[in-house]
C-alpha positions in Angstrom: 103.9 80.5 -35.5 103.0 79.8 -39.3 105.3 80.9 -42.1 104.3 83.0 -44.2 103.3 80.5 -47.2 101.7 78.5 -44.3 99.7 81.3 -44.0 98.6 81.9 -47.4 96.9 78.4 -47.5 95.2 78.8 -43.9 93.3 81.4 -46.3 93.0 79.1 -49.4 89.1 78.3 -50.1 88.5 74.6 -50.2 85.6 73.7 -51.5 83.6 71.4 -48.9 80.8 69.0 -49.1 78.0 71.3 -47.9 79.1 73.4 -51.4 77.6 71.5 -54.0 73.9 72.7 -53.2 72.8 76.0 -51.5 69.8 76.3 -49.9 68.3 79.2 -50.0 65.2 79.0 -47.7 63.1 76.5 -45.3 61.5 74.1 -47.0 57.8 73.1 -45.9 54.6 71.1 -47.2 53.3 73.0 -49.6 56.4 75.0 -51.2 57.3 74.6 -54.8 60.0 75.1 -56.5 63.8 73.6 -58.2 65.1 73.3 -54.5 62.1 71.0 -53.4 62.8 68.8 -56.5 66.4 68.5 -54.8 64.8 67.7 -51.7 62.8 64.7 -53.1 65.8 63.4 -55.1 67.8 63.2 -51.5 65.0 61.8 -49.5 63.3 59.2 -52.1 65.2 56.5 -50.5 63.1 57.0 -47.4 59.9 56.7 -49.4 58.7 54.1 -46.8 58.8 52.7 -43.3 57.6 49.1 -44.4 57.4 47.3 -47.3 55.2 49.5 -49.8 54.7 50.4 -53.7 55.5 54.0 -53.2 57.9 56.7 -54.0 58.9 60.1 -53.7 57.7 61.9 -56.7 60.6 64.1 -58.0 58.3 66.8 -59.3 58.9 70.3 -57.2 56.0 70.1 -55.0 56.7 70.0 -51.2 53.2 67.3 -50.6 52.4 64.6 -47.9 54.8 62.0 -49.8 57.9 64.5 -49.7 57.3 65.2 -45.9 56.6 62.1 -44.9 60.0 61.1 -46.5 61.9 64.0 -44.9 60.2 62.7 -41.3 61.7 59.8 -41.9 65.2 61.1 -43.0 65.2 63.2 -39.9 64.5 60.3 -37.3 67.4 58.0 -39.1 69.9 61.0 -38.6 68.6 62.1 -35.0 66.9 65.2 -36.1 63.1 66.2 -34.4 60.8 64.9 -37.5 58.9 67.9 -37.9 58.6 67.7 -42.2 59.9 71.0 -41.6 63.7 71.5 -43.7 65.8 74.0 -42.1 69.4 74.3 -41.4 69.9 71.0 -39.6 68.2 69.3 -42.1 69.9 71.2 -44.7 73.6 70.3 -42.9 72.5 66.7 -42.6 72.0 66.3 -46.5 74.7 68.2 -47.3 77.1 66.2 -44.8 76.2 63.0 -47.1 77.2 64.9 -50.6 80.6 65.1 -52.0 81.4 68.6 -53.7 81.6 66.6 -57.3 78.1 65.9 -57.0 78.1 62.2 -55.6 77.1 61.0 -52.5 79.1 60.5 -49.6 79.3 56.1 -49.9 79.4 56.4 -53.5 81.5 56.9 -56.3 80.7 58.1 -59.7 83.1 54.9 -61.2 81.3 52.6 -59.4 78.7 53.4 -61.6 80.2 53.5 -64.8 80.1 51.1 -67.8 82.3 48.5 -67.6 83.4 48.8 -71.3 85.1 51.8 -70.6 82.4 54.0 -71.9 81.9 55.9 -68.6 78.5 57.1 -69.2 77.9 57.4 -73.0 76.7 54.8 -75.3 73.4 54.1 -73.4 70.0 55.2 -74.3 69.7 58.1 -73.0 72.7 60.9 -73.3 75.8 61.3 -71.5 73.9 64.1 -68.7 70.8 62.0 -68.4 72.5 59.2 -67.5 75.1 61.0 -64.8 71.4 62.6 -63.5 69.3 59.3 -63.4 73.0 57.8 -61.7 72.5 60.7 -59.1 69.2 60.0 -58.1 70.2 56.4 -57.6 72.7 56.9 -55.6 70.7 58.7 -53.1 68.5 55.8 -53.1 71.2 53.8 -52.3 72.5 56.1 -49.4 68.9 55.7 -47.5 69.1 51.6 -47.8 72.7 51.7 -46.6 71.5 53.6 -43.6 68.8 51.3 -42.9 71.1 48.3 -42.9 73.0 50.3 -40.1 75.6 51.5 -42.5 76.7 48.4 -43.8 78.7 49.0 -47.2 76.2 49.1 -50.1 79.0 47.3 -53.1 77.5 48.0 -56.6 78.4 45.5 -59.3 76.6 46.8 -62.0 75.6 49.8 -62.6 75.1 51.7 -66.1 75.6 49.9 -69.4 76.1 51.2 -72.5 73.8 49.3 -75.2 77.4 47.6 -76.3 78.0 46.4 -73.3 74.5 45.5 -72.4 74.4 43.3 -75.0 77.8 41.6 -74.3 76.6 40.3 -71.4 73.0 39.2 -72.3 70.9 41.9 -70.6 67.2 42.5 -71.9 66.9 44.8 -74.7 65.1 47.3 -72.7 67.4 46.7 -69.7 67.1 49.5 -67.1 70.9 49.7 -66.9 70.8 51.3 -70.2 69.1 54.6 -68.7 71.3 54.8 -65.9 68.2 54.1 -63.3 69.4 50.7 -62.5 71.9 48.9 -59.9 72.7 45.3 -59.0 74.2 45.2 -55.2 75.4 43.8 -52.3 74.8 44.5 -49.1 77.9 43.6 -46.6 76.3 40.6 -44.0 73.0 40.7 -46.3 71.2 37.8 -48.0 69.6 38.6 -50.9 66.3 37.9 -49.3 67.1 40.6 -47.2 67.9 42.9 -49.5 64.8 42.5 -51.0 62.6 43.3 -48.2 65.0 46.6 -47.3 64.7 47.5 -50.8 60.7 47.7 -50.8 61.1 50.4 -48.3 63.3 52.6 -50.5 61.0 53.6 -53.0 62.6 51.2 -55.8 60.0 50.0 -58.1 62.0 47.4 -60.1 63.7 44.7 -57.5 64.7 41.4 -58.8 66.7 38.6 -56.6 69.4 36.5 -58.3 70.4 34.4 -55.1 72.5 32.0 -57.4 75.2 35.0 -57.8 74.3 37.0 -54.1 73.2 40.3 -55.5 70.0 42.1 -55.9 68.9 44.6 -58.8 66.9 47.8 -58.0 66.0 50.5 -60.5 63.5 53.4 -60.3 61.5 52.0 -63.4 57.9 53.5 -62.7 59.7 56.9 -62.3 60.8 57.6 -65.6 58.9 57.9 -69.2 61.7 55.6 -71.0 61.2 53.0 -67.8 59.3 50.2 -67.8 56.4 52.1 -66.2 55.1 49.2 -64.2 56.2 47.9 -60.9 58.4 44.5 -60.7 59.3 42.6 -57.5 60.5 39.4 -57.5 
């Protein structure tokens, strides 16, 4: 039998992953709206079955990238891939949030500056930076599915302009924004990497096999990016 205090927290609301966004309705080709945009952020990691210069364009409209993407998603989590977001779609994106707003594999202090800046200092402000971080991360969580859930370790990830320059990144380096990441992959050569990466809608991917990581960033994506693709 429980006690009495026992009792009380039985009845206690805990927040839970499936909190930190509510949908509200079905999502379909053709729908508009703040809740697509959150769609597109979650899927853009699927922005490709093979190698391709694409991406899921984060711009509230529900078109043939988005539901290709969310096909995609669906197959990779055992989900028919109509295009078509309903509950089970909306549980299976949910299941790979955390209620602070991360993902599921990833931490918000993997991300941060190593100077102990967190996320100020950089080029953009302090909520820029956490939202650009976001968006990568969701990235991030599609390529670690795709390498069958190997662990995704970031080693870099935003850099305040301080820090940037400490340790000789370019002067527009993409880390700076937030939009960047250099990684490992658990049983990955960077070659590897590489190829997965070009299926995640990354459009900045640069190999430094001397140290065993890759860098991705979402260059093309953002006004104060690079606005050109780069693989090499």
């Amino acid at each position: 039998m429980l006690t009495a205090f026992a009792l009380i927290l039985t009845m206690i609301y805990i927040p839970s992953t499936a909190d930190a966004y509510n949908w509200s309705r079905t999502l379909k080709k053709g729908d508009k709206g703040n809740d697509v945009k959150e769609l597109q952020i979650r899927v853009a990691g699927w922005a490709a079955d093979s190698p391709s210069k694409t991406y899921v364009s984060v711009d509230g409209q529900f078109g043939a990238g988005t539901e290709a993407a969310v096909k995609r998603f669906q197959k990779a989590y055992g989900l028919k891939p109509t295009g078509i977001v309903g509950p089970e779609t909306h549980a299976k994106l949910n299941a790979l949030e955390d209620a602070d707003g991360s993902t599921k594999h990833f931490n918000w202090n993997e991300f941060y500056s190593k100077d102990g800046s967190k996320f100020t200092g950089g080029k953009v402000n302090e909520q820029a930076v956490k939202e650009n971080v976001r968006r990568t991360m969701w990235k991030l969580e599609a390529m670690r599915k795709k390498a069958g859930e190997r662990a995704v370790t970031v080693n870099s990830g935003f850099r305040s302009i301080k820090h940037n320059k400490k340790v000789g990144g370019a002067s527009n380096s993409q880390h700076q924004y937030g939009i960047a990441a250099d990684i490992k992959i658990k049983g990955y050569s960077v070659s590897k990497m590489f190829e997965l990466g070009k299926t995640c809608g990354f459009s900045g991917l640069l190999t430094y096999e001397a140290k065993g990581f890759l860098h991705v960033d979402s260059r093309i994506e953002y006004p104060y990016g690079a606005q050109s693709w780069l693989w090499k």
